[in-house]
N, C-alpha and C positions, 0 to 999 in steps of 0.2 A: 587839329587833326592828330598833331603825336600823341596828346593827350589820351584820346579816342583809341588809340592801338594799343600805346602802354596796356590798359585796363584789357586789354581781349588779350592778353597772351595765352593766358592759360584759361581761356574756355575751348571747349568739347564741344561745341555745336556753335555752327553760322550760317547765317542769313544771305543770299544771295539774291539784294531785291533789284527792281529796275522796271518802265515800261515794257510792253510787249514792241520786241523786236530789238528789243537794244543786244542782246547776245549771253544774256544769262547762262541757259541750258552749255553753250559750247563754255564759258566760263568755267562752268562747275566741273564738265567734264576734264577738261585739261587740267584743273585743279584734284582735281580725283583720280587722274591718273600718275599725279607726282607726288600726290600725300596721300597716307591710307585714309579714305573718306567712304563714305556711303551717302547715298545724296537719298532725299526726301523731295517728291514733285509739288509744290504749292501751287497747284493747279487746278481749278474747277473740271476741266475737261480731258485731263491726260488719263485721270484716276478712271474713263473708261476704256470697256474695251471697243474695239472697231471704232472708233473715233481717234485717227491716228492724224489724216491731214492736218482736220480742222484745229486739233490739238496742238499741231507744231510739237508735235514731242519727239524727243531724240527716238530711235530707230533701236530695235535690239541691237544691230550691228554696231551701233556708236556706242551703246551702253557697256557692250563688251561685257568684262567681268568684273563691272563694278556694282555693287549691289545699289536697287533702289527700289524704293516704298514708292506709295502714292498713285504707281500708273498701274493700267491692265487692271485693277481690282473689282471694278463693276459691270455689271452689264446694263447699255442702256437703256432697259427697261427699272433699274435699281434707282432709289435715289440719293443725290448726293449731298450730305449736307455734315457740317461740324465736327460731328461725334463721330464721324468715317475716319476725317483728317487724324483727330487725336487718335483713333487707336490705331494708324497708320504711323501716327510719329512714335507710339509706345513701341510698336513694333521696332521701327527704325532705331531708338533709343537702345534698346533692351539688345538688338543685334550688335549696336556700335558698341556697346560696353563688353560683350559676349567677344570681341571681338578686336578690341583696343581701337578701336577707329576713332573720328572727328566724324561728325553727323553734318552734311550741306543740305540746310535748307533753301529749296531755290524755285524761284517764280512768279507770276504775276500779283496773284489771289492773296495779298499781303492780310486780307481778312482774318486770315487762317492763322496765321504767324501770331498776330493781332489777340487771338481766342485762348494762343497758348501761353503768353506773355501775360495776360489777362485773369486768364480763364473764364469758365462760365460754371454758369450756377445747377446745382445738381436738379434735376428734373422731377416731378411728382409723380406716383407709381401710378400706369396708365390706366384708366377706369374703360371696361368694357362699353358701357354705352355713350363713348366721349364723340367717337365718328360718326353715330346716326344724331347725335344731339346738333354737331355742326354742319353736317348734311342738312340738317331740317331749316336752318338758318335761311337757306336759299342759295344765292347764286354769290362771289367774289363779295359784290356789293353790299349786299345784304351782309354777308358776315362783318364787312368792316365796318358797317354803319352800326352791327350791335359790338363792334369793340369798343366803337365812339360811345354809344349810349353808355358799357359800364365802365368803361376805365381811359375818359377823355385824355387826360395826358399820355398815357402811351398812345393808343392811335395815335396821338399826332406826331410821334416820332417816327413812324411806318407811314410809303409811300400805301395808297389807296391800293394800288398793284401788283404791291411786293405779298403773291398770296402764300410763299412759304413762310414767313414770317407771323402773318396776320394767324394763319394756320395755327402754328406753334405759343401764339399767344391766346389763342383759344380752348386750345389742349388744357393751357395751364389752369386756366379757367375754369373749364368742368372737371380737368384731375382733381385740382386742389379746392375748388372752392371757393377760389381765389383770385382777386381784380391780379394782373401782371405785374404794373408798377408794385405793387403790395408785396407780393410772392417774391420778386427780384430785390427788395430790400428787405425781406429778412432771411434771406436765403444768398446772400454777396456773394460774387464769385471767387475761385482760388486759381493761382495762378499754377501751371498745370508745368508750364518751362519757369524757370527761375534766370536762367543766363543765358544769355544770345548775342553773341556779336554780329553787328550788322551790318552789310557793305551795299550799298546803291551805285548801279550804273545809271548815271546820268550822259545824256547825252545833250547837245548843241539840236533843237525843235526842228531844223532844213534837215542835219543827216541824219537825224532817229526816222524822220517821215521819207526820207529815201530810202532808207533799210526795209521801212516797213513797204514802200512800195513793189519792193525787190522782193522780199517774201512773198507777198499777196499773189505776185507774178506766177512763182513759183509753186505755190498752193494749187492754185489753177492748171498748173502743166502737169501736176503731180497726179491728178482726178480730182478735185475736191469736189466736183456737182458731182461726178459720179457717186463718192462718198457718200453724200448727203442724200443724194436720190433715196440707197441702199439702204442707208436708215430709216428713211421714213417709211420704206414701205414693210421693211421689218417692224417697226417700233413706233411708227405716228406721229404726228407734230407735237402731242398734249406730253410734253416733256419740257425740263426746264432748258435743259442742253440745247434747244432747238430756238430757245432765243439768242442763244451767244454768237457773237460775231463771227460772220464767216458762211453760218449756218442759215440764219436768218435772211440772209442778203440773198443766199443760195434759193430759199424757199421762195423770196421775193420774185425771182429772175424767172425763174422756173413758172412763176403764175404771168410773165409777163409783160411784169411791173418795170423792167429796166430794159437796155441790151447787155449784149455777154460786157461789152468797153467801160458800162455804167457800172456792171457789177463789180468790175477790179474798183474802181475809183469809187464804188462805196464803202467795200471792205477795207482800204485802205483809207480813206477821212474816217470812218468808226474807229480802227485800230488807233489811230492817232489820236484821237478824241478820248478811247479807253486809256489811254498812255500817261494823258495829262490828267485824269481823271487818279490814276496810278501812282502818280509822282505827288499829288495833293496829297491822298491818303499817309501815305510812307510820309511827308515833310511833317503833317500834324499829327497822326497815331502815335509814332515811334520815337522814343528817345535819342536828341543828337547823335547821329552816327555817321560812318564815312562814305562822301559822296564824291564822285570822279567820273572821268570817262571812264572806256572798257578796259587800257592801258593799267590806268591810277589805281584803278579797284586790282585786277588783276596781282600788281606790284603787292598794293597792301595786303592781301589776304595773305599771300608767300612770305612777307615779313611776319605777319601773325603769324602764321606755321612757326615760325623763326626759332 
């Protein structure tokens, strides 16, 4: 682990990863309020607006005058996907330099982090008749069944479900002309972040799932059906925000499906289930980094500063 610090002294941006519920958000913030930082939300759902509960996202009032990217930018009717996050972190990037700051990246959706570390591959210039071509395909199925027919190894990397994906490899397809797997090897990605020190709050599985059931609590006393109501009759279910947890349970309850007692204790076994699902990604995605309680992490990032 000293090893692991030595080498981050002198980077300009960190990672602040961890399941949902472990304590990230107030992490960053107390860490932002004693070093000059700007934090950036790796969060699928903060990045809209009126989706505040389900978000768990800090409050203007805690944000204070710390500057941060990623939340309030969409309306849920906008979609959220990749190419938001990056020029959300360029923003954050280009502020923190403007500005002598340390960049905190911080939150669940370690995907994102993942893309910039990575990067991804530039995209084919959009062909006007590419939406009615996959419109005509037919329904979900139908469209994955013709990614199988032409570019059998990638479908099988994509769940049958995951229809943003499936989506975006059929684009590539009538943009370019081009089977996916084809296109994404000669087209490699670049990496878009170069340096990121990374810190994981890990916690003990009893008190990470009692944090979470202590949130979920509070979710619900805060309005979250209300929330979710509000949405949908603004903005409809055929959204992808309206799968994620929280939400979904909410819509479940509401048809019927549970009691209000079932609802807490399903949002709370899903979050926990997202958590550990969280902590796989970050152990195999990301290169050796430091992992501790809220404490351990907390110490080491303030020694970083150091």
């Amino acid at each position: 682990m000293i090893d692991i610090l030595q080498t981050q002294r002198n980077c300009k941006t960190f990672a602040i990863l961890g399941g949902s519920g472990s304590g990230k958000t107030a992490l960053s913030l107390e860490i932002a309020r004693e070093f000059p930082c700007s934090i950036l939300s790796l969060d699928s759902l903060s990045i809209y607006k009126e989706i505040n509960i389900a978000s768990a996202k800090p409050s203007k009032k805690e944000r204070g005058e710390i500057a941060h990217f990623g939340i309030d930018v969409l309306f849920p009717n906008q979609i959220q996907n990749v190419q938001n996050f990056i020029k959300e972190f360029k923003k954050a990037q280009a502020f923190c330099t403007q500005q002598n700051q340390f960049l905190l990246i911080v939150g669940g959706s370690s995907f994102y982090l993942k893309a910039l570390l990575s990067g991804i591959s530039v995209l084919p210039k959009h062909q006007s008749a590419t939406k009615d071509r996959i419109q005509n395909l037919g329904d979900l199925n139908a469209q994955y069944a013709f990614l199988q027919k032409i570019d059998s190894n990638f479908a099988s990397s994509l769940k049958p479900q995951d229809s943003y994906r499936i989506m975006r490899a059929l684009e590539i397809y009538f943009d370019a002309d081009c089977i996916p797997s084809l296109y994404f090897k000669e087209n490699p990605p670049k990496p878009i972040l170069r340096e990121c020190a990374i810190f994981e709050i890990v916690l003990d599985r009893g008190i990470l799932r009692e944090r979470i059931a202590y949130r979920t609590k509070a979710m619900l006393e805060q309005g979250l059906i209300d929330e979710v109501e509000s949405l949908i009759e603004s903005y409809g279910e055929a959204h992808q925000w309206a799968k994620s947890i929280g939400i979904k349970e909410v819509l479940a309850y509401k048809k019927g499906e549970f009691s209000l007692q079932e609802l807490e204790a399903q949002i709370t076994t899903h979050t926990a289930q997202l958590a550990k699902r969280q902590r796989t990604f970050n152990k195999t995605q990301f290169a050796p980094h430091f992992c501790d309680a809220f404490l351990g992490v907390k110490e080491a990032i303030k020694r970083a500063f150091g």
